[in-house]
N, C-alpha and C positions, 0 to 999 in steps of 0.2 A: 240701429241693429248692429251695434256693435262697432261702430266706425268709429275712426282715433281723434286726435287734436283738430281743430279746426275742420272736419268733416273728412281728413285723411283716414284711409282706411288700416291705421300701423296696426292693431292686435289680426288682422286679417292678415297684411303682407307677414307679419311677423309669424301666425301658423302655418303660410304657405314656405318660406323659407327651414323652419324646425321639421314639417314635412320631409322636404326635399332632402334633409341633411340625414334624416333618421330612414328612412328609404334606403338613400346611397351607400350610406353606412352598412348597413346589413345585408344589403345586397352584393356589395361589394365581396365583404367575406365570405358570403355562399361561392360566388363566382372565381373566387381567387382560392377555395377547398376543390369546386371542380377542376379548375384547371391542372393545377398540383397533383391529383388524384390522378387526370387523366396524358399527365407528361408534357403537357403543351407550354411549355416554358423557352422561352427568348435566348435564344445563344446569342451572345457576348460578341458585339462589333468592334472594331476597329476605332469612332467615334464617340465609342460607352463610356462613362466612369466610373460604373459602376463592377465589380467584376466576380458577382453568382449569377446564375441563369433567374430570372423571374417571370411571372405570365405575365400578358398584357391584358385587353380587352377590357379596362377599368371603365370604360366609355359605354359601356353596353350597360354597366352598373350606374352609371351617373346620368343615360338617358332614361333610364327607369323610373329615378329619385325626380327628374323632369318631369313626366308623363305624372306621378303619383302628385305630384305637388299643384299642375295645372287643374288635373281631376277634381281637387280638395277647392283649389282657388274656384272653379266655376261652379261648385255646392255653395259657395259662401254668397248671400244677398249682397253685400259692400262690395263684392267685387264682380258679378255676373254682367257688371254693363264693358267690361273689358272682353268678351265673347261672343258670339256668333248668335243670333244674326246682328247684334248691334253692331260689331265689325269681327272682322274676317281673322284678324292680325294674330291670335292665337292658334287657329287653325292652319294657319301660313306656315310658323316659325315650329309646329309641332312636324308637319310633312318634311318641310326643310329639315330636321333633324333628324328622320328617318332616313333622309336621303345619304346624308352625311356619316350618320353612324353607322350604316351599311357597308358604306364607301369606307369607312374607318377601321369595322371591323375584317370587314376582307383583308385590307392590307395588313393589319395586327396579326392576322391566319397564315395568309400566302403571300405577302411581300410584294404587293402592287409594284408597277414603276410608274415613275413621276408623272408622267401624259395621263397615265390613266386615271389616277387620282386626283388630278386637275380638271380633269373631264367631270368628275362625279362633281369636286368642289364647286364648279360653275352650274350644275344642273341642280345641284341644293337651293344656290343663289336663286338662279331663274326660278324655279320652284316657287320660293318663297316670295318673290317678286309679284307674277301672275298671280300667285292666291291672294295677293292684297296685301303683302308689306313690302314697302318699297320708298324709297324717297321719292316726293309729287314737287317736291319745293324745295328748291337751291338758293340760296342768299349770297347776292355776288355785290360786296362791301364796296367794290370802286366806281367813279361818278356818281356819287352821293347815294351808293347803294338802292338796290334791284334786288327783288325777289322773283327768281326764274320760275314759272308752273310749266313741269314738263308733261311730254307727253309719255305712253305707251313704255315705246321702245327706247326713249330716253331714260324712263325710268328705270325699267328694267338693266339697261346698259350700268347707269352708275350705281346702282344696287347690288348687280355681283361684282363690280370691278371693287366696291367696297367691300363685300361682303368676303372676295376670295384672299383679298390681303390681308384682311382681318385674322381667317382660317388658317396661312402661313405664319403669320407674323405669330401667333402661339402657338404652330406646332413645330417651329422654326426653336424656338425657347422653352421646349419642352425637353429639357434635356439632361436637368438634374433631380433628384426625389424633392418633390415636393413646390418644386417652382411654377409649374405652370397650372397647378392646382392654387397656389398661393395668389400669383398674377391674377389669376380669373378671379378668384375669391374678391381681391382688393378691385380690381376693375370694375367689377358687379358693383362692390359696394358703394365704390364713387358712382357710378348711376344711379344707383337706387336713389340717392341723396337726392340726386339732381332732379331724379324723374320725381321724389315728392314735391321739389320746388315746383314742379311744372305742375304737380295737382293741387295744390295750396294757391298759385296764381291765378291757373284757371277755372277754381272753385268746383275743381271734380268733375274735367270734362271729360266726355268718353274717350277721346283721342289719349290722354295723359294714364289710364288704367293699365295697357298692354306693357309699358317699359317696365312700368312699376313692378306688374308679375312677373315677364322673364326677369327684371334683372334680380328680384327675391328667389326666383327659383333657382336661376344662375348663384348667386352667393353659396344658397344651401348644397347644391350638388359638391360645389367645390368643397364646402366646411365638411360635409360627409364621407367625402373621401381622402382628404387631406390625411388624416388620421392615418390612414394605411400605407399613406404614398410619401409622408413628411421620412428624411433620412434616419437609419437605416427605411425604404420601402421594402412592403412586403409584396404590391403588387404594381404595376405603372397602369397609368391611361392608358396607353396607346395612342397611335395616331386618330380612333374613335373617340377618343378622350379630346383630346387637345384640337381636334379639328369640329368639335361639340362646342368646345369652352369659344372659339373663333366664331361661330354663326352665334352662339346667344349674345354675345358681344355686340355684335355687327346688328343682330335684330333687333337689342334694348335700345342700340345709340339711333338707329335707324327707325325707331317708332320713336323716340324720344327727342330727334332733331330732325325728324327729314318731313314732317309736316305741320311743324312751326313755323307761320307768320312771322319773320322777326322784325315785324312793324308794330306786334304787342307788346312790344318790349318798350317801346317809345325812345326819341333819338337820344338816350343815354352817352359814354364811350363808348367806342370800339370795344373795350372786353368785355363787356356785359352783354352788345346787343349780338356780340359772337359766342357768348357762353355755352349753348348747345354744342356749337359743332368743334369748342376747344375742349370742353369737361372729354367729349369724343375721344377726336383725337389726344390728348394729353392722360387718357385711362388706359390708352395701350400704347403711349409714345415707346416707353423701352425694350417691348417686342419688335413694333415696328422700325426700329431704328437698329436692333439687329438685324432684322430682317432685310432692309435693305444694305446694310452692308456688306451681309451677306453676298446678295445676287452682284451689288459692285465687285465684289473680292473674284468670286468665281467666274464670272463672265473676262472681267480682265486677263485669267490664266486661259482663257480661251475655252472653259469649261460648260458644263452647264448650270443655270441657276436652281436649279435643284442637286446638285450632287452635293451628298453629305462632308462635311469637313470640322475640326476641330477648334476653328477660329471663332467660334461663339462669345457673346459677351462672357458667359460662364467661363468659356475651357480658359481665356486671359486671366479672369480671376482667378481661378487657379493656380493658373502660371504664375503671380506676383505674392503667393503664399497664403491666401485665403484657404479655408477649410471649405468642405464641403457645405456645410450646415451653414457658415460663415455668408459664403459665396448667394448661397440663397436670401439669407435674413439681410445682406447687403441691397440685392436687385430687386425681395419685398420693399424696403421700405425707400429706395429711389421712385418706386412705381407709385407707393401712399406717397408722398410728396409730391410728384408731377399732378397726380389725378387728382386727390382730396385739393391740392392748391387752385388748382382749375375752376373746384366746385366749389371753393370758396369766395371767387368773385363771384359766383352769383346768389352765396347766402350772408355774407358778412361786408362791413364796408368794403372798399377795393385795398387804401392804404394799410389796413391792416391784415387784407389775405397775402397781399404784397410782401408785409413782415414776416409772415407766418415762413411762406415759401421761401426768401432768404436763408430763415433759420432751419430751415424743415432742408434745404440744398448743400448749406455749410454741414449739418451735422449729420447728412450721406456722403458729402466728399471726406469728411473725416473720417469717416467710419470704411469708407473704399482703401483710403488712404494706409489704414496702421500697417499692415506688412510691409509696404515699402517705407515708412516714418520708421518699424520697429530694426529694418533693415541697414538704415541710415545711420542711425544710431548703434546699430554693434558693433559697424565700420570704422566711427569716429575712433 
């Protein structure tokens, strides 16, 4: 009925993703006519770079293009064993994103402070935890590696502590048009990859269904609103946006590694039998590694780790002469090279995802590189 290569459901993910994208799409513009219409337009901060007022609330448009896309995936026969009652996990990560874009959109309105939007971001997490997604299984590699079964409250615990730095870490890098639409887009997309390997492995087991929809839904929301938000933007996410693009993230990787055996794997290397939880981590390394540098920069000036500031990986590129539109197509395409490289150890031999990534690193550092290379040379 319709299922793709090897009994993967790709003409399936692949209407649930064009859904999502043409939704977001149109929504977006109705949303970004009223706002406009009705004055609600964003004055110009201190840490902007941008510099006319625009609306926010792009994240109430990109949860929609969500909601419509999931709607479509549970009508489709190839995909209904990813849904309730066979499991929970789509009903989880739908709540959870109500919780979030609530909490998102408020702040986009009235300018939450930081506790209080931390508060929400954790009640998304737990949210989604209790409803049934949530990491059950930790894989701890040292003394010939152990698979940890947690309980309850263990799960729970590393599920928002994952899920809330997930949340930061993109709405931390959400700070030029078009980047953290882009990030999420390429993020999604490396899972999606990964989450088909996991249903191609495990010949379409229900557990492998859930990552595959959010991260197809995740892709499209982003690809549909890119469009409005790539520079000049006409409208931004908001922190509903960007604290949206965080939990789909956190839920794809989180139903896509956090109840993997990685004794299916058989005692292969180390990067294969850690493939889940590197493609993970390594699809949002360049959020997360601002992100903490972040809270190191601030806490050191005795600050807090939430207060806003201009040391972002972006505002630096800036600083050494990148353009705006530059700056972005730079930290896209470090992000495809960390994540797609990740996911290539677990679709291609190893030595040559190995090559791929070298060359896929050289020709991001180069490309980081021209302004201070083209600087050097005016000098001589």
């Amino acid at each position: 009925m319709g299922a793709g290569f090897a009994g993967i459901p790709l003409r399936e993910l692949g209407l649930v993703l064009l859904v999502a994208a043409a939704i977001t799409y149109l929504t977006t513009g109705i949303i970004r006519t009223a706002l406009v219409r009705s004055g609600r337009l964003n004055e110009i901060r201190d840490r902007d770079v941008h510099t006319q007022p625009k609306p926010r609330l792009g994240g109430v448009a990109m949860f929609s293009g969500f909601l419509g896309a999931v709607f479509v995936a549970d009508q489709l026969p190839a995909l209904t064993r990813g849904f309730m009652p066979v499991t929970p996990e789509m009903n989880a990560v739908i709540w959870a994103g109500f919780v979030i874009v609530v909490v998102g959109a408020l702040d986009d309105l009235f300018d939450l402070d930081a506790m209080t939007k931390l508060v929400g971001q954790i009640l998304g997490a737990v949210v989604m935890s209790l409803l049934g997604l949530s990491w059950t299984m930790l894989y701890i590699p040292f003394g010939g590696g152990t698979t940890l079964i947690m309980d309850q409250v263990q799960s729970t615990v590393i599920t928002a502590l994952f899920t809330v730095a997930l949340i930061n870490a993109l709405n931390f890098v959400d700070g030029l048009d078009g980047l953290a639409a882009g990030v999420g887009m390429i993020a999604g997309s490396a899972i999606l990859v990964f989450s088909l390997t996991i249903l191609f492995d495990q010949n379409g087991a229900v557990s492998a269904y859930p990552p595959a929809i959010i991260a197809a839904a995740l892709v499209g929301i982003c690809a549909g609103f890119l469009p409005h938000n790539f520079e000049p933007s006409r409208i931004f996410m908001g922190d509903s946006g960007s604290m949206l693009i965080g939990l789909l993230l956190a839920a794809a990787s989180t139903s896509a590694s956090g109840k993997i055996n990685m004794s299916l794997y058989g005692t292969v290397d180390l990067v294969a039998l850690m493939s889940p939880v590197i493609v993970v981590l390594a699809a949002v390394a360049i959020p997360l590694l601002d992100l903490v540098m972040a809270v190191i920069r601030r806490v050191r000036k005795g600050e807090s780790p939430f207060a806003p500031d201009k040391m972002h990986l972006h505002h630096r590129l800036l600083r050494i002469g990148h353009t705006h539109r530059r700056v972005v197509l730079v930290l896209y395409m470090w992000v495809t090279v960390v994540a797609f490289g990740a996911v290539g150890f677990s679709v291609v031999p190893p030595l040559f995802a190995a090559g791929l990534v070298v060359v896929g690193l050289v020709g991001a550092a180069v490309l980081t590189a021209i302004p201070v290379l083209r600087g050097s040379r005016a000098n001589s």
